[in-house]
N, C-alpha and C positions, 0 to 999 in steps of 0.2 A: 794468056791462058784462056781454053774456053770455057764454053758456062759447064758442060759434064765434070772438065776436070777441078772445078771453081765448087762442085757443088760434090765432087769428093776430097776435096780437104776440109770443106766445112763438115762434113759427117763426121771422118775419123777425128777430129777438135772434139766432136759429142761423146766419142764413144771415151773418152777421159774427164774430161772436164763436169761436162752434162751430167753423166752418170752418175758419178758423186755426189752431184749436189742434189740430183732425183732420190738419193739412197739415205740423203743427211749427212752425209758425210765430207769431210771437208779436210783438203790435202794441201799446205800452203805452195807448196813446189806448182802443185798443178793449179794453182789459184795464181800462182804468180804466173804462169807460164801465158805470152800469147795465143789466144785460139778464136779463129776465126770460125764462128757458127752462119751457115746458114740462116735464111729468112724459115724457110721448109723447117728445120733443127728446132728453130725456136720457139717455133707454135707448137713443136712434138712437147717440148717440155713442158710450157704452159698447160698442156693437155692434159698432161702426166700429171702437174700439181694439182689442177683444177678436180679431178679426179681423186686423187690422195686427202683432198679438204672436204668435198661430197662424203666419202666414208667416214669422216670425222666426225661428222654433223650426225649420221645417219645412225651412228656409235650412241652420240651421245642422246638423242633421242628415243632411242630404245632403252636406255636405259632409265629416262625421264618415264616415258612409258611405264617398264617394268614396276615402277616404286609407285608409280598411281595405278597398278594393277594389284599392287602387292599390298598396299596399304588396305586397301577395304575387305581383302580378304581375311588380314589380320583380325580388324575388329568383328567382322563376322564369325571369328572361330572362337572369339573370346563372348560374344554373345550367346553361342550356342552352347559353349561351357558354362557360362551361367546358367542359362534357362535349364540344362541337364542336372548344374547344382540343384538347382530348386525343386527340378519334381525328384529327385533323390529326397530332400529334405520330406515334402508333401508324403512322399510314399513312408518314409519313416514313421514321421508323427504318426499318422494312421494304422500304423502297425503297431506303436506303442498304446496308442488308444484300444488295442486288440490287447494287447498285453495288460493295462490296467482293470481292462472288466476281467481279465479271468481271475487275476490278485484279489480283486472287489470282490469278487460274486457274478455270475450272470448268467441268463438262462439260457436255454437254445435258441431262443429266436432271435434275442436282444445281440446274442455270438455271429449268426447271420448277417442281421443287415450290419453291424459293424464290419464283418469279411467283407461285404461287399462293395463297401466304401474303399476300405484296404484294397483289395485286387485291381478296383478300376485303377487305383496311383499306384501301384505296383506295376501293372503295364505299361501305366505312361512313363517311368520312373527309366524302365526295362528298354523303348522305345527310343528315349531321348540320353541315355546313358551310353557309353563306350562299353565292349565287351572287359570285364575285369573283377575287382575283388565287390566292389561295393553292388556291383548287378547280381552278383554272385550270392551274395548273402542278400540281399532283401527279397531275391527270387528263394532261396531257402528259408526263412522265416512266411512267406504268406504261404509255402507250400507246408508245412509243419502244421498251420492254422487250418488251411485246408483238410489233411489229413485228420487233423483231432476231429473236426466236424464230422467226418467220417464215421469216426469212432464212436461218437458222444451219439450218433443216430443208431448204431450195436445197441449202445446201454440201451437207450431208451427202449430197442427192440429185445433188451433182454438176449442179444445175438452174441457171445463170444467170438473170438477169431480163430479162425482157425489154418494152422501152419500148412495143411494139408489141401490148400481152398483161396484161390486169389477173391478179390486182392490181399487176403488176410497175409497169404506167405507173405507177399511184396513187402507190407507195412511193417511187418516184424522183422523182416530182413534191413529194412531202410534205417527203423530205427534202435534194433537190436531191443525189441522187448520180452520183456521175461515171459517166458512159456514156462506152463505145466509139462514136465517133460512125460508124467502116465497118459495127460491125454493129448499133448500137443496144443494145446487150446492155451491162448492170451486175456486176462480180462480185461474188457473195456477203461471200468477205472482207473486202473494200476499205468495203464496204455497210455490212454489222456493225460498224464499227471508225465511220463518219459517223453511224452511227442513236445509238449508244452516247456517242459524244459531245456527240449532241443533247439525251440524256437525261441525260447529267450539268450541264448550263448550266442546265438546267430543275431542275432536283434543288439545284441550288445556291443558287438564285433562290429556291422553296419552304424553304431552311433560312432566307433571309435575314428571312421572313416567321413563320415560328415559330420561330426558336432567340431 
C-alpha cells in the first residue's frame, strides 16, 4: 500500500473513532473497532483537546475575576448606603430641632440660623440619598420651614398675602390657606400656624422612614 493511500485510511479511522472521543462521546462498537490513525490524525486531536482545556482554564478565570470584581463593589454599595443612611438621619435631627423651637417659642432670628443649619443637611441628605419616599419628605419639611420664614417676614412687615400677587397666590395654593374670600387676602399668622403643620405630618412621615 502507498503512503497516500496509508494516510487515507488513517483519516477516514478519525473521522469515527476520533470524532467522538473530540465530542466526549463514547461508542463501545467503535471503541472496540480497529482504527488505524495516522501520525498527522494524531497531533489534529491532541490540538483539538489542547484547545478544549485552554477554554476551560480561560472559563474558569473569568469567572475568578468576575467574583473579585464583584466583591468590592458590593461593599462599596453597602457603604454608600450607609453614609446616605446617615446624612438622612443628620438632616432629620436638624429639622426636628426646627420643629422643637417653634413648639418652644422662638424668634425670627434664633428661626433663621436654625434653617440654616437644617438646609445645609437637607442637601447633603438630598445629594447622598436615592430619588424616593424619604428624599421626598425631608425636601418637603425644610421647604415648609422655608416658606413659614417667608411668612413670619409678611407679619413682621405688617404685609398680608395676597391671592391676586406672587408669591402670595403660589403659597396659598401650595398650602391651601384660608383666605378672606371679600378681600382675597391670607393672614400672616393663621398662614404660619397651616404651613408649620404641614411641615410637621411631613417630618413625622420622614421619622417613620428612618427612625
Amino acid at each position: 500500500m502507498d503512503k497516500a493511500r496509508a494516510r487515507e485510511v488513517g483519516d477516514r479511522g478519525l473521522s469515527e473513532k476520533s470524532t467522538r472521543l473530540l465530542n466526549g462521546f463514547s461508542d463501545p462498537y467503535l471503541l472496540d473497532r480497529p482504527t488505524r490513525l495516522s501520525s498527522f490524525s494524531i497531533e489534529r486531536i491532541r490540538s483539538r483537546r489542547t484547545h478544549k482545556d485552554s477554554e476551560k482554564i480561560m472559563a474558569q478565570q473569568y469567572r475568578v475575576v468576575g467574583l473579585s470584581t464583584v466583591a468590592p463593589l458590593v461593599v462599596l454599595l453597602i457603604s454608600c448606603s450607609g453614609a446616605a443612611a446617615k446624612a438622612g438621619k443628620d438632616a432629620l435631627d436638624s429639622l426636628r430641632r426646627v420643629q422643637a423651637a417653634v413648639q418652644a417659642g422662638v424668634n425670627y432670628q434664633q428661626y433663621g440660623e436654625l434653617l440654616i443649619d437644617a438646609k445645609a443637611k437637607t442637601n447633603a441628605a438630598s445629594r447622598a440619598l436615592p430619588d424616593g419616599p424619604i428624599k421626598t419628605e425631608l425636601n418637603s419639611v425644610i421647604d415648609a420651614y422655608l416658606d413659614a420664614s417667608r411668612v413670619w417676614q409678611f407679619k413682621i412687615d405688617n404685609r398680608l398675602l395676597d391671592r391676586n400677587s406672587e408669591p402670595d397666590r403660589s403659597l396659598i395654593a401650595k398650602y391651601s390657606l384660608p383666605v378672606n374670600e371679600y378681600n382675597n387676602v391670607a393672614r400672616p399668622d393663621e398662614a404660619l400656624q397651616v404651613i408649620w403643620r404641614f411641615a410637621d405630618m411631613h417630618l413625622n412621615e420622614a421619622g417613620k422612614l428612618l427612625d
